[in-house]
C-alpha positions in Angstrom: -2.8 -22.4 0.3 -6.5 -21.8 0.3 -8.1 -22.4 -2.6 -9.2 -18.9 -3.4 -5.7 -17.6 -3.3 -4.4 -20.5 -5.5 -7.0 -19.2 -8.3 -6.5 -15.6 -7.6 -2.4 -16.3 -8.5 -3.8 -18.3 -11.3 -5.6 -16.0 -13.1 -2.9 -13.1 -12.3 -0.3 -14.7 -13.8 -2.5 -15.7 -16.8 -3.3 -11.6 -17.1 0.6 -11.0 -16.3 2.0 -13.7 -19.5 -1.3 -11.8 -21.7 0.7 -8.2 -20.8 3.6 -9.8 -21.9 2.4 -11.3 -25.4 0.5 -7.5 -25.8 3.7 -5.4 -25.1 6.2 -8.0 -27.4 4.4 -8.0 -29.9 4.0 -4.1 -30.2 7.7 -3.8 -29.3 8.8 -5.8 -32.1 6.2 -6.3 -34.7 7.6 -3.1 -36.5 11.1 -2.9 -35.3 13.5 -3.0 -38.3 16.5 -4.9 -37.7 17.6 -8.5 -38.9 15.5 -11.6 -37.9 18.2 -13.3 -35.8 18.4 -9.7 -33.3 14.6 -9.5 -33.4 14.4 -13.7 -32.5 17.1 -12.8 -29.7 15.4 -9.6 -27.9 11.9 -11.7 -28.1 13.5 -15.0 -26.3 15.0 -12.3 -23.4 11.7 -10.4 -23.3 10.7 -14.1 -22.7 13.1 -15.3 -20.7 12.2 -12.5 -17.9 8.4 -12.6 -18.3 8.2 -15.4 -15.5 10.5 -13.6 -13.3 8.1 -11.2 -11.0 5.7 -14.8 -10.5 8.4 -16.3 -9.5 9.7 -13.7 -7.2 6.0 -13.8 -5.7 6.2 -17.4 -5.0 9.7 -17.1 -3.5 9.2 -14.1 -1.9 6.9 -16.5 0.3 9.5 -19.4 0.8 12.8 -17.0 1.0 11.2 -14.3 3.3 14.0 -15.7 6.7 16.8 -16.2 3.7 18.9 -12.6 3.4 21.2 -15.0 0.8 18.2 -14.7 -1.6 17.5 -10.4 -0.7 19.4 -9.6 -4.4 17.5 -12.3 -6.4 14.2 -10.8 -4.8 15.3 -7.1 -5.0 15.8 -7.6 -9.2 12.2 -9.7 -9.3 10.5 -6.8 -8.0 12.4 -4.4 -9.8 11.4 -5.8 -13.0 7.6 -6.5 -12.0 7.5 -2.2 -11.7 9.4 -1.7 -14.6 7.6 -3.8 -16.8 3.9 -2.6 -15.0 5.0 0.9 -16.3 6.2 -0.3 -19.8 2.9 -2.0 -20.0 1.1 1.0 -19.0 3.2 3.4 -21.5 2.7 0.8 -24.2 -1.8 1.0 -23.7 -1.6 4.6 -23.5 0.5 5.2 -27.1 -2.3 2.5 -28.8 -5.3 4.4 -27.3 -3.6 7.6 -28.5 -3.3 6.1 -32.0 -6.7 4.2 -32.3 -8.0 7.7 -31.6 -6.0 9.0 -34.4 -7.0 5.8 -36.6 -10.6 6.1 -35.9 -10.1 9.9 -36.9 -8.9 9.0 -39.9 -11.3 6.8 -41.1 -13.8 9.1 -40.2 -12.1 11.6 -42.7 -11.6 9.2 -45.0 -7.8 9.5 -45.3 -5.3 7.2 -46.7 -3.2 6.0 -43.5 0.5 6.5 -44.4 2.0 3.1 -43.6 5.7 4.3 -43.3 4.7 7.3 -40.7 2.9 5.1 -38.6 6.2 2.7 -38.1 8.3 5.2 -37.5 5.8 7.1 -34.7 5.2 3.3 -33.7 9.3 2.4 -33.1 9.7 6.3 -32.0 7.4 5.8 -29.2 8.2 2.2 -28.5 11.8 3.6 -27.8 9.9 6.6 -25.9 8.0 3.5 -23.6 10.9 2.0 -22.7 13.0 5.5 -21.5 10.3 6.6 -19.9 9.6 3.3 -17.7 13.1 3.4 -16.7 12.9 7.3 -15.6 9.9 6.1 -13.4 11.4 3.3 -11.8 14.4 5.2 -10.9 12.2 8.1 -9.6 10.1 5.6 -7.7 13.1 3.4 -6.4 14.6 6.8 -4.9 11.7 7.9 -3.7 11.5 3.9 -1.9 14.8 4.2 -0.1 15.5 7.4 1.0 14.4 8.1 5.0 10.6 8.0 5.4 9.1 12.1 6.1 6.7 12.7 8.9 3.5 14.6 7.6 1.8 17.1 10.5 -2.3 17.3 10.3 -4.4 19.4 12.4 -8.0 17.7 13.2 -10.6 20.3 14.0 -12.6 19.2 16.6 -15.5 20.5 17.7 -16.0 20.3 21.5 -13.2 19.2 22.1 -12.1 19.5 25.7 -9.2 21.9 26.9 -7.1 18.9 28.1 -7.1 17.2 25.1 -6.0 20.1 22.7 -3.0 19.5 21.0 -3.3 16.1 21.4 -0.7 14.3 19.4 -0.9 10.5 17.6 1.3 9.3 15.4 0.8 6.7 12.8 2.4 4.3 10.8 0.6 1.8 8.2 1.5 -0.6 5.4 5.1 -1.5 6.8 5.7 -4.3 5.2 8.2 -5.9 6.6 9.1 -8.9 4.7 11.1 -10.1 1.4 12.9 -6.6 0.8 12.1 -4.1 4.1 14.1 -6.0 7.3 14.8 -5.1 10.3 17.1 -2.4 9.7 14.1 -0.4 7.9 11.7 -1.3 11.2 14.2 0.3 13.7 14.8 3.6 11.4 10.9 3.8 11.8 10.7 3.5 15.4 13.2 6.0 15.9 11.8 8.4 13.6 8.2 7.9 15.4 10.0 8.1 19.2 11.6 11.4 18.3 8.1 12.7 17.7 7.2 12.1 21.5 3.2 11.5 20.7 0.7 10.5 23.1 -0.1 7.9 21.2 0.8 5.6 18.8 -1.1 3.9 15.9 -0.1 0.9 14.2 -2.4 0.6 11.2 -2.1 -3.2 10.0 -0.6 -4.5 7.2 2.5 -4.3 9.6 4.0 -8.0 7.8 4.6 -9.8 4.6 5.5 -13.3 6.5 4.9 -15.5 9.2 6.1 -15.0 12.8 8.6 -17.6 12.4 10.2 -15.9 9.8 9.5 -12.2 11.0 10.2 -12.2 14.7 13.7 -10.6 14.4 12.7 -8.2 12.1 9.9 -7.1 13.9 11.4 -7.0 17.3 12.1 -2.9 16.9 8.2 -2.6 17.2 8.7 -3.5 21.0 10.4 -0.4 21.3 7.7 2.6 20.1 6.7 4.7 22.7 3.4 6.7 23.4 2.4 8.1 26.7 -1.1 6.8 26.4 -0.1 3.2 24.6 1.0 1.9 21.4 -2.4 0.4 19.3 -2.6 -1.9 16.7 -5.6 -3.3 14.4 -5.2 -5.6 11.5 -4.5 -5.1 7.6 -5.2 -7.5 4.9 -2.1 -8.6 4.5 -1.9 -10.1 8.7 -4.4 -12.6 7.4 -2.7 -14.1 4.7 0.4 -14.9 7.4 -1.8 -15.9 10.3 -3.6 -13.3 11.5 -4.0 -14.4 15.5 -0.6 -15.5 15.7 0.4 -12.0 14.7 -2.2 -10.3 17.2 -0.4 -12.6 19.9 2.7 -12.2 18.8 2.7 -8.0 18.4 0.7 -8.3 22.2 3.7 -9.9 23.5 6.0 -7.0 21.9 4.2 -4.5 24.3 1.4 -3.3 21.6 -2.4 -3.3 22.4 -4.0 -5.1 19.0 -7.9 -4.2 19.0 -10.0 -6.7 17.6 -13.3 -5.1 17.2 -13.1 -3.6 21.0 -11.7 -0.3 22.3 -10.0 1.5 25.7 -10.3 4.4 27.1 -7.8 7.3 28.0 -7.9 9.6 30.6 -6.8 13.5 30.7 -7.5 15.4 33.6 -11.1 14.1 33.3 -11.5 14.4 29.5 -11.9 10.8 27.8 -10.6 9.5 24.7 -11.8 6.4 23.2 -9.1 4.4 21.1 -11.0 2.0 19.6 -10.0 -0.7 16.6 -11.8 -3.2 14.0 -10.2 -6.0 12.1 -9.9 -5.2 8.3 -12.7 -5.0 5.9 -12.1 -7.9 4.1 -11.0 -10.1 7.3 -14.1 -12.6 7.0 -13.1 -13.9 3.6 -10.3 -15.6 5.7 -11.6 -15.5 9.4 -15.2 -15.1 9.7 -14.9 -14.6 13.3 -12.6 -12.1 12.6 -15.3 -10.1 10.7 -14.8 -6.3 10.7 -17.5 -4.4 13.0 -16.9 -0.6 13.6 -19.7 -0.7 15.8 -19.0 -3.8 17.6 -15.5 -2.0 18.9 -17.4 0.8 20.6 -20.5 -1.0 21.9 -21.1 -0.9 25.6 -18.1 1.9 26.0 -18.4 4.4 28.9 -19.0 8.3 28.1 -16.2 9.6 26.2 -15.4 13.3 24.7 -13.7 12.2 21.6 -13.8 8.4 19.6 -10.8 7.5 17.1 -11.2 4.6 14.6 -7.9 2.6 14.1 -9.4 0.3 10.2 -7.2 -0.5 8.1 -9.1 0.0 5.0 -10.7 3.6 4.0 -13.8 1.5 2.7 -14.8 1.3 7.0 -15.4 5.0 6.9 -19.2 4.3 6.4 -20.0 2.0 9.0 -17.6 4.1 11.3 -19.9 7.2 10.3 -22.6 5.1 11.2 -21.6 4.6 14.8 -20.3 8.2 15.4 -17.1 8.4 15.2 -14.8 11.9 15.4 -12.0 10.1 13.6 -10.7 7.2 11.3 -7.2 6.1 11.0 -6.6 4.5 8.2 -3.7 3.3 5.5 -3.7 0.4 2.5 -4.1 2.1 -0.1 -0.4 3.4 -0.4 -1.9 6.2 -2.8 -1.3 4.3 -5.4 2.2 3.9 -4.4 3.9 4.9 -7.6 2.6 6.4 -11.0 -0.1 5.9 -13.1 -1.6 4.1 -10.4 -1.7 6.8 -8.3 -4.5 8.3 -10.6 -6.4 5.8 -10.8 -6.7 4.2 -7.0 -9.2 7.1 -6.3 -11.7 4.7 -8.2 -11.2 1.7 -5.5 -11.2 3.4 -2.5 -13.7 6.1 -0.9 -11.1 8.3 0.3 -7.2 7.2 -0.8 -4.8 9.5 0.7 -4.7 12.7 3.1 -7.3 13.9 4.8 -11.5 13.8 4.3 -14.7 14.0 6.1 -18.1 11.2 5.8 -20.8 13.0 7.5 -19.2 14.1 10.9 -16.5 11.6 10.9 -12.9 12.7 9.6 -11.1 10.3 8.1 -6.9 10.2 7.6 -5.7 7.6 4.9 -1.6 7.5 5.6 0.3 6.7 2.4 1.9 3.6 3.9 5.0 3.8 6.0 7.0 0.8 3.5 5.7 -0.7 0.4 4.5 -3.5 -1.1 6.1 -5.4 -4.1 8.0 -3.0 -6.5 10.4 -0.9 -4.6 8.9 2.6 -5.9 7.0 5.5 -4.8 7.0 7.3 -7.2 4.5 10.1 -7.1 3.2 8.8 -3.7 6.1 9.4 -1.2 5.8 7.4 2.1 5.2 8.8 5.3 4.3 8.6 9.4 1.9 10.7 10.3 2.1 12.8 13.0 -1.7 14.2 13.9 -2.6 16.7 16.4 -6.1 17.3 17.3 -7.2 20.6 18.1 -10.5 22.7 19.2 -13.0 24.0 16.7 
């Protein structure tokens, strides 16, 4: 394991056991109930606190082993629950260090027995609703993926390429929890949509090829008149990121590493071009991301499409004159609160937007990544369909 991801695990799972000292000692500091409950609700509060690490690292070791699917289904169950709990748990003590603060402002006597009742009230509140979330988000998880339809508004565009139609799919995730079964309901779902093309927006994998082939072997099957594109996510480099190019160009897909083709329609040109992801040179520096690099040198074209993983490209893909990003890792958040707050990480985080003259579509991710929820942040494939100004 490089030795940056060794100290980023290190100092998440320090910030992960500090969540878990913060929220025990709220939960029970004021609880009212004998000593030996209190002692036995703290040692199981305990007991389960190194569960979602440990899930992690065996995700990563148990990825090919379907024996050990349940184990890694209740880790990441619990690493959303408790996220939410945790999240619940800061928001009541903000709430009522405003209200302290207020007091002591006014100068009023704090009533000691109020506050630990409104303390083991909203405790008990914390708890119901993280386990109303996580259902919501777990349904949400499972249930088939939706297609979402987006006109682009083009101006210029030529008659043969009105009504153009792409479909994309991002953030799979195939891995611990989403297998093969998952991968061939997706490939169905995008066939039946009978696009001219077909984007593949990285951050197909959570494991090697070794471990993956089977899974992803559905992938060989996607269909789109003009090709079946892929560029890579953050998440290809942490599994070997050129033996996955190689490995998805074998399965009939065309991965673009900083390059481009071009499509033909009745003498109209569309140039499909792809970068590596944003962050790709932290692990591969030859692999660094270079919007402008994929388009250099192309022949005269009508309309250019971006295939980046990350939103964060739009710039330098604004730079070099795109019409159109395709984009995904964000998963909007993927399941509340954090679906208000990944706005502040990302340029543009879900649907569509425009940088300058470029339009930019951020797919919500087709899978998910650890916790299986969506809640608030429903997955999808996109279908988009570009049309004339």
């Amino acid at each position: 394991m490089p030795w940056a991801m060794l100290m980023f695990f290190v100092v998440m799972i320090a910030i992960w056991l500090f969540a878990h000292w913060y929220v025990a000692r709220r939960l029970f500091r004021s609880w009212q109930t004998s000593p030996t409950r209190k002692r036995r609700a703290t040692l199981a509060f305990w007991t389960l606190a190194p569960l979602a690490p440990l899930t992690v690292s065996a995700g990563r070791a148990l990825t090919a082993v379907d024996a050990a699917r349940p184990l890694l289904w209740v880790g990441y169950l619990h690493m959303g629950f408790f996220f939410l709990l945790f999240a619940f748990v800061v928001f009541r003590d903000l709430v009522f260090l405003v209200g302290f603060l207020g007091s002591r402002l006014l100068r009023r006597e704090p009533d000691l027995e109020r506050r630990r009742f409104l303390t083991n009230a909203t405790n008990a509140g914390a708890l119901g609703a993280a386990g109303v979330v996580s259902g919501w988000g777990l349904a949400e998880a499972v249930r088939r993926v939706e297609v979402t339809e987006v006109d682009i508004s083009v101006a210029g565009l030529p008659e043969a390429l009105d009504g153009y139609r792409i479909a994309q799919i991002s953030d799979i995730h195939i891995g611990p929890l989403l297998k093969r079964g998952f991968m061939e309901q997706v490939v169905g779902t995008v066939n039946g949509l009978d696009a001219d093309l077909v984007a593949v927006t990285g951050d197909l994998v959570d494991g090697s090829v070794d471990d993956l082939r089977t899974h992803v072997a559905p992938l060989g099957e996607l269909v789109g008149r003009d090709g079946v594109y892929f560029c890579t996510g953050n998440h290809e480099y942490y599994w070997d990121a050129p033996a996955w190019i190689e490995h998805v160009r074998s399965l009939g897909l065309v991965p673009l590493v900083n390059e481009h083709r071009v499509v033909e329609r009745a003498g109209s040109r569309l140039l499909v071009a792809g970068c590596t992801d944003y962050s790709a040179h932290r692990i591969l520096e030859e692999h660094r991301s270079d919007p402008a690099a994929a388009k250099a040198d192309a022949d005269a074209h009508d309309v250019s499409i971006l295939l980046a993983h990350q939103p964060k490209s739009i710039h330098a893909a604004a730079d070099a004159g795109y019409t159109l990003q395709l984009s995904g890792h964000t998963h909007a958040g993927q399941f509340f609160p954090a679906t208000l707050f990944v706005g502040f990480a990302h340029p543009f985080s879900e649907g569509l937007g425009k940088e300058r003259d470029t339009w930019i579509y951020v797919n919500r991710g087709t899978g998910w990544w650890g916790p299986p929820m969506r809640a608030g942040a429903p997955a999808e494939i996109t279908l988009l369909r570009l049309v004339r100004a």
